[in-house]
N, C-alpha and C positions, 0 to 999 in steps of 0.2 A: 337602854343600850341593848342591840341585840347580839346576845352571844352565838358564838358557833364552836364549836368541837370538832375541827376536821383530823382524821385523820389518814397517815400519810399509806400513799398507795404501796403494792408489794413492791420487795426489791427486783422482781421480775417481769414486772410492769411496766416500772420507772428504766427498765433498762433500754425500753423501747425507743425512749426518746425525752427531749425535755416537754414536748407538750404533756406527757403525761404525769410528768414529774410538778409541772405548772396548775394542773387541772384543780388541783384543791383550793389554788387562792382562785382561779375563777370561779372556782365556787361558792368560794365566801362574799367574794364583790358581786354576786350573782342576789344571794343570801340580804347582802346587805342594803343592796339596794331595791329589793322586793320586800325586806322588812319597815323601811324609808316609804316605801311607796302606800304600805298598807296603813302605816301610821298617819300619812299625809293625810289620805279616802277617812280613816278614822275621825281627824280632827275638822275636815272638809266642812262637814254639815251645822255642827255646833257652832265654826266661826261663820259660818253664813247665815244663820240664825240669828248671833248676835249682830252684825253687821245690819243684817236688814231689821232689827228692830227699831232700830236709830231710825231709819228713815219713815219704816210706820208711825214712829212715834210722833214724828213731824207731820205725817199724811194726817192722823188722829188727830191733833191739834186743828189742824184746817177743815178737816171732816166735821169735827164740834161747831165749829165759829161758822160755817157755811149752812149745817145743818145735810148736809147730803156728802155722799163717800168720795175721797178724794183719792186717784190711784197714788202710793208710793214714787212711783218713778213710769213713766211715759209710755212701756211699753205692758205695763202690769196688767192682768187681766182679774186680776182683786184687789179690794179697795178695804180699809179699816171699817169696821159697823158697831164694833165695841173693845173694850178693855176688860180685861179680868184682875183684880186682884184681890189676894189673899195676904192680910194685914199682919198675920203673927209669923206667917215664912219671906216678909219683905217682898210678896211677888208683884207683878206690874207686867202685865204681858197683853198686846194688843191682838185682839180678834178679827180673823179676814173673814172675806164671803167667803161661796164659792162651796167649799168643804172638798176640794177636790187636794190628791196628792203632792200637785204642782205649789198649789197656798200652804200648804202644810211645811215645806221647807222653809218658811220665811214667818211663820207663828201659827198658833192655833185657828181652827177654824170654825165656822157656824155650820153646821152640820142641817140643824133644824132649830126655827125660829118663831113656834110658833102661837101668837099670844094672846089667842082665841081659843084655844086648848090649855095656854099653860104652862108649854113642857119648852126648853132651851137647850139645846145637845152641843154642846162643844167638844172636838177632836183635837189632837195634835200628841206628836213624839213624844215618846217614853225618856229618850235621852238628852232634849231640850227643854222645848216650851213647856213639856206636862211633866216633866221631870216630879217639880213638887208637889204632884201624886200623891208617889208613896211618902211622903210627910204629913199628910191628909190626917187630921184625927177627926171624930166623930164630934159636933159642935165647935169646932172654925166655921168661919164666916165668912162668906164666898159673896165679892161685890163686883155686879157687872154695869159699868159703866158704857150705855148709848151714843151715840152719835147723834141721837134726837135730843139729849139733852139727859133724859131720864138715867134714873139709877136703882136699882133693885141690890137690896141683901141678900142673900140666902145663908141656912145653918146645914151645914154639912149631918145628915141624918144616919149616913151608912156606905157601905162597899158593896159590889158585885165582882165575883170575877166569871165572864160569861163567855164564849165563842163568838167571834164577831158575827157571823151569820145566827145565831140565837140571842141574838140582842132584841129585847122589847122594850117600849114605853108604855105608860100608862093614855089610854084616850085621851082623858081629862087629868090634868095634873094638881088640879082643886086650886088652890091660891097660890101655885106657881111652881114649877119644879127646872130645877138646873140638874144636868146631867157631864160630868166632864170624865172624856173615853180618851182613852191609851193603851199604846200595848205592854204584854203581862208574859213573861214576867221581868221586872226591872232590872238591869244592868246585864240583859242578855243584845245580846247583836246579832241573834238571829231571827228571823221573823217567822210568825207560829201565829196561830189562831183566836187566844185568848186574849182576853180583854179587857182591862179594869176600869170600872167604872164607878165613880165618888159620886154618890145623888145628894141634892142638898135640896133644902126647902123654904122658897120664902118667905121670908118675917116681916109680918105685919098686916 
């Protein structure tokens, strides 16, 4: 609930007239429904987050059995390519192409893919999909599940926290490296430069 503390204008003020006498609850109805409004934008993104996992989830399903990415819904310009989950925080969250901002509202995304080097970059929100991040310890087990079929482990090895523009990878990522990027720091709602980054390494 959002409170307000109005208080009441002079008696010299109010002598002017009842609009001025009036002005303080318009400014609480003013107050209250720009507090409503900023709460709605607040929960906006999380419920459309969840909302369209449902339907990835189903694209995923038919993505697998087809073997090639199936869009979500008709007019999509991303398609499911993998799953990510992590088994000891109950996670299960589907991976789009693309890496662009617009895929990112709707789950994480595949940043960089590339398995001739190695290295797997996945992005996506601090406040959704990469939320459990910061839950991340060192040796959880990070499983990405393909749409070719294929499934790779990895063991979470460490942290970075780095400036998005000073982010590197390694050339060669030796027997496999996964990389999962978010913004830092956690449970802020402003957007800033740095960046957390959980490297894990695959086993086997």
């Amino acid at each position: 609930m959002l409170a307000v503390s109005a208080k009441p204008l002079s008696e010299g003020r109010a002598s002017k007239g009842g609009f001025l006498r009036a002005l303080p609850l318009v400014m609480i109805a003013a107050l209250l429904v720009g507090g409503a409004a900023i709460t709605a934008k607040a929960l906006y993104l999380p419920v459309k987050a969840e909302v369209a996992q449902v339907l990835l989830a189903r694209a995923f399903d038919q993505s697998l059995e087809q073997g090639t990415p199936v869009r979500p819904w008709s007019w999509a310009d991303t398609a499911p390519v993998s799953r990510v989950r992590v088994d000891r925080l109950g996670v299960s969250e589907i991976v789009l192409s693309g890496g662009s901002g617009e895929a990112m509202a709707f789950g994480p995304t595949e940043v960089l893919d590339d398995r001739a080097r190695g290295v797997t970059i996945l992005a996506a929100h601090r406040d959704t999909h990469f939320e459990f991040v910061r839950d991340l310890k060192a040796g959880d087990t990070i499983s990405l599940d393909r749409i070719d079929g294929t499934s790779v482990t990895y063991r979470v090895r460490g942290f970075e926290t780095v400036r998005f523009d000073e982010f590197t990878y390694p050339a060669h990522g030796g027997s496999g490296l996964l990389a999962l990027t978010t913004c830092w720091p956690f449970g802020s709602q402003v957007s800033g430069p740095m960046r957390r980054v959980a490297w894990a390494e695959k086993l086997g």
